[in-house]
N, CA, C and O atoms as a GROMACS GRO file, in nm:
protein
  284
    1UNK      N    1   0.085  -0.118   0.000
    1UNK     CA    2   0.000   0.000   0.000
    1UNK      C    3   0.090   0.124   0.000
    1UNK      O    4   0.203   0.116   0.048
    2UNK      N    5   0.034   0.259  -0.062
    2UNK     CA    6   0.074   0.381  -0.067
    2UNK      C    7   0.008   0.442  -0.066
    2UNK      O    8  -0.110   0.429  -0.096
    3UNK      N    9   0.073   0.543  -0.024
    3UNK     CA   10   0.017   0.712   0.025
    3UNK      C   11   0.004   0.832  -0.082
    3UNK      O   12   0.112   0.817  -0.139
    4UNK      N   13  -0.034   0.899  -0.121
    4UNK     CA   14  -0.002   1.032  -0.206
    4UNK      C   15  -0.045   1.127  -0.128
    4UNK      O   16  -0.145   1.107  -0.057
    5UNK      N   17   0.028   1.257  -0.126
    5UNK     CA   18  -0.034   1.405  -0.039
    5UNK      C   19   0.002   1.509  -0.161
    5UNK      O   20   0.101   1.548  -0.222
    6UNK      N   21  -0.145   1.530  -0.161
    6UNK     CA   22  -0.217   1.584  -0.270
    6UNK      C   23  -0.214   1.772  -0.194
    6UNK      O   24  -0.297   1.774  -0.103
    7UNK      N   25  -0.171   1.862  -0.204
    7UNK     CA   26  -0.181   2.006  -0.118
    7UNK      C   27  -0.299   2.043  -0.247
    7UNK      O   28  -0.277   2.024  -0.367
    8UNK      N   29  -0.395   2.086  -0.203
    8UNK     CA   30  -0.499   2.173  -0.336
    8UNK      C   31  -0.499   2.320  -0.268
    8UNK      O   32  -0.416   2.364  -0.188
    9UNK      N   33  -0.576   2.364  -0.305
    9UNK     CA   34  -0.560   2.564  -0.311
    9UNK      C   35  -0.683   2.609  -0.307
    9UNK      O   36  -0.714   2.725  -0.281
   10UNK      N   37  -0.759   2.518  -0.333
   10UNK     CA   38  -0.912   2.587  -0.351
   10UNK      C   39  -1.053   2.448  -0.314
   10UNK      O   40  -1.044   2.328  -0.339
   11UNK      N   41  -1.174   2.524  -0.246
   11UNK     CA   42  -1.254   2.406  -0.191
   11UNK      C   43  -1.233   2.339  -0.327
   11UNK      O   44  -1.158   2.242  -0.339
   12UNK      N   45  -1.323   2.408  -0.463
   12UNK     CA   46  -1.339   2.349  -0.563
   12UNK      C   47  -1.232   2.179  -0.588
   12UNK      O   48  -1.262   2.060  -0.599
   13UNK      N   49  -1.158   2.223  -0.587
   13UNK     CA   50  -1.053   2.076  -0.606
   13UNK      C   51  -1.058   2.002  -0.482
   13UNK      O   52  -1.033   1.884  -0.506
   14UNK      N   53  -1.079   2.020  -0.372
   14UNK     CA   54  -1.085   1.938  -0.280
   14UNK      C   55  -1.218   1.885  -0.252
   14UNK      O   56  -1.201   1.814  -0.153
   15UNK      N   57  -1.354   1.880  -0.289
   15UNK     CA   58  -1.413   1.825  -0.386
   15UNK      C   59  -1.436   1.730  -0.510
   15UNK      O   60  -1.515   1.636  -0.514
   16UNK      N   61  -1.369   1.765  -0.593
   16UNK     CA   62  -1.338   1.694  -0.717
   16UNK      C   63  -1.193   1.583  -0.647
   16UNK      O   64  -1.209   1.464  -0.676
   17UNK      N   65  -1.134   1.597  -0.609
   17UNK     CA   66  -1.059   1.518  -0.542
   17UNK      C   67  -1.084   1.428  -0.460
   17UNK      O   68  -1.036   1.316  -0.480
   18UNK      N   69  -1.187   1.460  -0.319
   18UNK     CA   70  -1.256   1.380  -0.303
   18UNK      C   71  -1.381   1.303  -0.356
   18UNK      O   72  -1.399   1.204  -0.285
   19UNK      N   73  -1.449   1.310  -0.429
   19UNK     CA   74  -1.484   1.256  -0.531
   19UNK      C   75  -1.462   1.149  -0.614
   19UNK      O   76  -1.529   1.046  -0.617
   20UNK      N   77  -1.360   1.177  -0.686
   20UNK     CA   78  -1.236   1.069  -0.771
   20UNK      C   79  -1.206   0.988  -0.666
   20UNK      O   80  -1.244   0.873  -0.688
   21UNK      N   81  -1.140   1.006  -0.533
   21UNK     CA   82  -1.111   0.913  -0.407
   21UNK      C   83  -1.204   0.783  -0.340
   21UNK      O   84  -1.163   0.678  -0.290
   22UNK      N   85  -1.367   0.840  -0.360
   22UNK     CA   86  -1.462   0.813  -0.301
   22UNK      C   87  -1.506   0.725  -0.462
   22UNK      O   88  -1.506   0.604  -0.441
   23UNK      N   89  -1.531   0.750  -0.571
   23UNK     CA   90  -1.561   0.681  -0.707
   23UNK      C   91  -1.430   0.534  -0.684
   23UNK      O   92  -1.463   0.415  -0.675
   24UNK      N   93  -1.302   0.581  -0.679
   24UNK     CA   94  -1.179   0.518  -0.679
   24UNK      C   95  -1.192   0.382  -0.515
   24UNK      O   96  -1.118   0.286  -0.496
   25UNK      N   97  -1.287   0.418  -0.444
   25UNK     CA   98  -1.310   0.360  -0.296
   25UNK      C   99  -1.148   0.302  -0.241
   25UNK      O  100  -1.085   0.197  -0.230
   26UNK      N  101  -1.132   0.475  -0.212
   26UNK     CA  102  -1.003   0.490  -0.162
   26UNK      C  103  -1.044   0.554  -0.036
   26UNK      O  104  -1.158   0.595  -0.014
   27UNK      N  105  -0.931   0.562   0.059
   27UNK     CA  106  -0.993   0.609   0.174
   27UNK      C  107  -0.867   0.768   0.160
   27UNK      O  108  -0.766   0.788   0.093
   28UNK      N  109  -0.952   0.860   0.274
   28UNK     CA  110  -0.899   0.976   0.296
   28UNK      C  111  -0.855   1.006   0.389
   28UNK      O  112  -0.903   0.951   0.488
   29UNK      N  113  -0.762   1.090   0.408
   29UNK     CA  114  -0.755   1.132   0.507
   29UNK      C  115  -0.642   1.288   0.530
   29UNK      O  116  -0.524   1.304   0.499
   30UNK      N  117  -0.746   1.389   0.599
   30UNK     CA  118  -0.699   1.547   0.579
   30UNK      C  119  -0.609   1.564   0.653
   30UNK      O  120  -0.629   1.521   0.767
   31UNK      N  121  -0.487   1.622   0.628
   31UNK     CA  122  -0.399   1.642   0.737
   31UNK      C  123  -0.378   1.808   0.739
   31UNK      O  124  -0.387   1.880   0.639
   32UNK      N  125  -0.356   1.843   0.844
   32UNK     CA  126  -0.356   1.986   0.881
   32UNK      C  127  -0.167   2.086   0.803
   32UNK      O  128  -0.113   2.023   0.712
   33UNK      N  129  -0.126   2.162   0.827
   33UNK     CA  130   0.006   2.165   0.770
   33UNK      C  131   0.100   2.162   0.895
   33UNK      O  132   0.213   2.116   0.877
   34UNK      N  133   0.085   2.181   0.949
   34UNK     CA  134   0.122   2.086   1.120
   34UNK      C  135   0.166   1.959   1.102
   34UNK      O  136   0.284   1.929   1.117
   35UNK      N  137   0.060   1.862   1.065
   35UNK     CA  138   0.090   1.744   1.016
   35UNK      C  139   0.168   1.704   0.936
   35UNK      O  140   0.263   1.628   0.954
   36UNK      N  141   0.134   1.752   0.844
   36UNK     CA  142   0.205   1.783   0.689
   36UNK      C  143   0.362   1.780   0.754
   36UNK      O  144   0.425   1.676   0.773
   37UNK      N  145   0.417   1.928   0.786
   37UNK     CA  146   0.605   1.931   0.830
   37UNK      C  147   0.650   1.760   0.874
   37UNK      O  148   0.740   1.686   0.835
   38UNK      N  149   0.508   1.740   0.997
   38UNK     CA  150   0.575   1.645   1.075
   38UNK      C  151   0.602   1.508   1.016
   38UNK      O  152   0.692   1.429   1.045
   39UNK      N  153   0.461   1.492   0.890
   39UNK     CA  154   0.526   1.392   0.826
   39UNK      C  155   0.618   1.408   0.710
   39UNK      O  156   0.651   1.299   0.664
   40UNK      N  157   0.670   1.513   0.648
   40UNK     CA  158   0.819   1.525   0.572
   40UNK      C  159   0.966   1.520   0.671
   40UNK      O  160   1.083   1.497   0.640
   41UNK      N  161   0.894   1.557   0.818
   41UNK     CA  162   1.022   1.584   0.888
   41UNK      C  163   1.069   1.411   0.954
   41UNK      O  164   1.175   1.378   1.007
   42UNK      N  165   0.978   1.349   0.932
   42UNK     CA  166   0.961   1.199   0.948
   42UNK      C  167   1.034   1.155   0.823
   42UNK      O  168   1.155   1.137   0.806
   43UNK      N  169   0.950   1.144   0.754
   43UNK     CA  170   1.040   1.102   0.653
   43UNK      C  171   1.174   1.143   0.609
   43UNK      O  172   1.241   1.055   0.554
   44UNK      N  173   1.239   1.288   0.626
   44UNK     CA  174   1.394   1.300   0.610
   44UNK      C  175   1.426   1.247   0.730
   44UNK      O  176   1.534   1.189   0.722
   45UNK      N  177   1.380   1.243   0.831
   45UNK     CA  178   1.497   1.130   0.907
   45UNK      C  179   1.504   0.994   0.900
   45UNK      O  180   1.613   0.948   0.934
   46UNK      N  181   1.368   0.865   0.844
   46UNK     CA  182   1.386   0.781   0.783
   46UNK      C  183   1.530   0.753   0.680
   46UNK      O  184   1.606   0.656   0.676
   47UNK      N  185   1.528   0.883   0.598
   47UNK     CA  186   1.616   0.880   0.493
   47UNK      C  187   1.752   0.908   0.564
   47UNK      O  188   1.843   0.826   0.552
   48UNK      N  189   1.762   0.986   0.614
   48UNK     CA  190   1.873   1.040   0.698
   48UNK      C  191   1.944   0.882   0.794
   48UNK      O  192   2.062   0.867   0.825
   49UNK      N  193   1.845   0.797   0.817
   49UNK     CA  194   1.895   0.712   0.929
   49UNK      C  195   1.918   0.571   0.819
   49UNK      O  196   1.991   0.480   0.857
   50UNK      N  197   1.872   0.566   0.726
   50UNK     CA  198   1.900   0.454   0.586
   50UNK      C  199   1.993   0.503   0.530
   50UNK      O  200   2.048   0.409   0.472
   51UNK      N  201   2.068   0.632   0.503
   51UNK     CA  202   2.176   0.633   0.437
   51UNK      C  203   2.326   0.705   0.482
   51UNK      O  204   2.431   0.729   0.421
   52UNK      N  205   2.271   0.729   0.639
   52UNK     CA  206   2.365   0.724   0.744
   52UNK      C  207   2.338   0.893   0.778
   52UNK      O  208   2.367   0.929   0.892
   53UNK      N  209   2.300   0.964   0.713
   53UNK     CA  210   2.330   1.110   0.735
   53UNK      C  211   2.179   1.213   0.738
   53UNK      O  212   2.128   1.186   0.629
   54UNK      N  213   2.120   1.276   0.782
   54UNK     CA  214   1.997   1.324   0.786
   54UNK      C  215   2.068   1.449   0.674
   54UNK      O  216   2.179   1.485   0.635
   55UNK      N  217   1.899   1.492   0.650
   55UNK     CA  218   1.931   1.591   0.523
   55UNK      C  219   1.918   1.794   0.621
   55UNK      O  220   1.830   1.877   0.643
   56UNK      N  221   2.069   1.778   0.648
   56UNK     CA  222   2.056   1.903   0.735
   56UNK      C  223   1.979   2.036   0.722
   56UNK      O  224   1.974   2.107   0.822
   57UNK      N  225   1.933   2.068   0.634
   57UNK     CA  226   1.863   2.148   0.569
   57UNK      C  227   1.744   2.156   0.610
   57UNK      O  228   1.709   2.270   0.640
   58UNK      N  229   1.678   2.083   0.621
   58UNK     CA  230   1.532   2.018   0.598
   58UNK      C  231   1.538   2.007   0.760
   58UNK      O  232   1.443   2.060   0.818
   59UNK      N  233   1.605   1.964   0.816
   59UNK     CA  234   1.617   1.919   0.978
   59UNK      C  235   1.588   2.080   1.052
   59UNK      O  236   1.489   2.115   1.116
   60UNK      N  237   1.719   2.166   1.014
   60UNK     CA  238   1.711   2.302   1.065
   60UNK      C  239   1.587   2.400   1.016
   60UNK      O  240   1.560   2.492   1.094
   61UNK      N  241   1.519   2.391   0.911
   61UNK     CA  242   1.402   2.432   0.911
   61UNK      C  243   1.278   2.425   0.990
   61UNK      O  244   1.209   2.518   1.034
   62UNK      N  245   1.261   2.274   1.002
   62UNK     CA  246   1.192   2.197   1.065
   62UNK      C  247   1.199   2.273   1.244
   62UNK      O  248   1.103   2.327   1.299
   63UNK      N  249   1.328   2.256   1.302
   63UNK     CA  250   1.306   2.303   1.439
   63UNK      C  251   1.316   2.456   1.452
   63UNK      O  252   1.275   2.497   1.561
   64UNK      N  253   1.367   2.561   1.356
   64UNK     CA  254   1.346   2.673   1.329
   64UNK      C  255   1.219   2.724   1.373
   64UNK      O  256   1.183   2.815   1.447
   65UNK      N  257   1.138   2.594   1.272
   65UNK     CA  258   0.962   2.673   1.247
   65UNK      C  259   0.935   2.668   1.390
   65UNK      O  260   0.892   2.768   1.449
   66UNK      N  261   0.960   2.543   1.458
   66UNK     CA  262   0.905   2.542   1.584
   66UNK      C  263   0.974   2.569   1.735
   66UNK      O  264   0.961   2.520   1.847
   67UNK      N  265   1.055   2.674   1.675
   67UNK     CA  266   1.164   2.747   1.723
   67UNK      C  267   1.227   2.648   1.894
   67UNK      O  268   1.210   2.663   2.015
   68UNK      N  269   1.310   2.544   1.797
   68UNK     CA  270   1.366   2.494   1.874
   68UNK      C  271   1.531   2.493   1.803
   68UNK      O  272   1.568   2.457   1.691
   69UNK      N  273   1.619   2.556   1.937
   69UNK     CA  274   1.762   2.595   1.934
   69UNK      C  275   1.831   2.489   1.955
   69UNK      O  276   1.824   2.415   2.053
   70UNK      N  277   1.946   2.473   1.799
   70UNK     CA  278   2.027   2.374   1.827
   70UNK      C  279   2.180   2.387   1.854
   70UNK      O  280   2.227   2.478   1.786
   71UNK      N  281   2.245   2.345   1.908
   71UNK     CA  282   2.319   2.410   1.996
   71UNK      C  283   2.474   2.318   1.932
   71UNK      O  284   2.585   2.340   1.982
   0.00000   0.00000   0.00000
């Protein structure tokens, strides 16, 4: 099984999106952009811990936003 995260911009498409999902009898599920960081910031450290090195970039953003100081 897989995931796709679909960001839309307008109700209109999130609608028609769910729709196609619900025709497709796929299941949904909304994530807030809260969520969203936490699952990219998940996943670069997955990647980070499979190829020995986290993607520093992406890491320091991540605790920036949520203004945590790394020392």
């Amino acid at each position: 099984m897989s995931s796709i995260l679909i960001k839309s911009d307008s109700k209109e498409s999130d609608i028609l999106l769910f729709q196609l999902a619900k025709v497709m009898k796929m299941p949904i599920t909304v994530v807030n952009e809260h969520e969203e960081d936490d699952l990219f910031f998940i996943k670069a450290m997955d990647e980070g811990m499979q190829s020995g090195e986290a993607q520093e970039k992406e890491l320091k953003k991540f605790f920036k936003k949520y203004g945590i100081k790394i020392h």
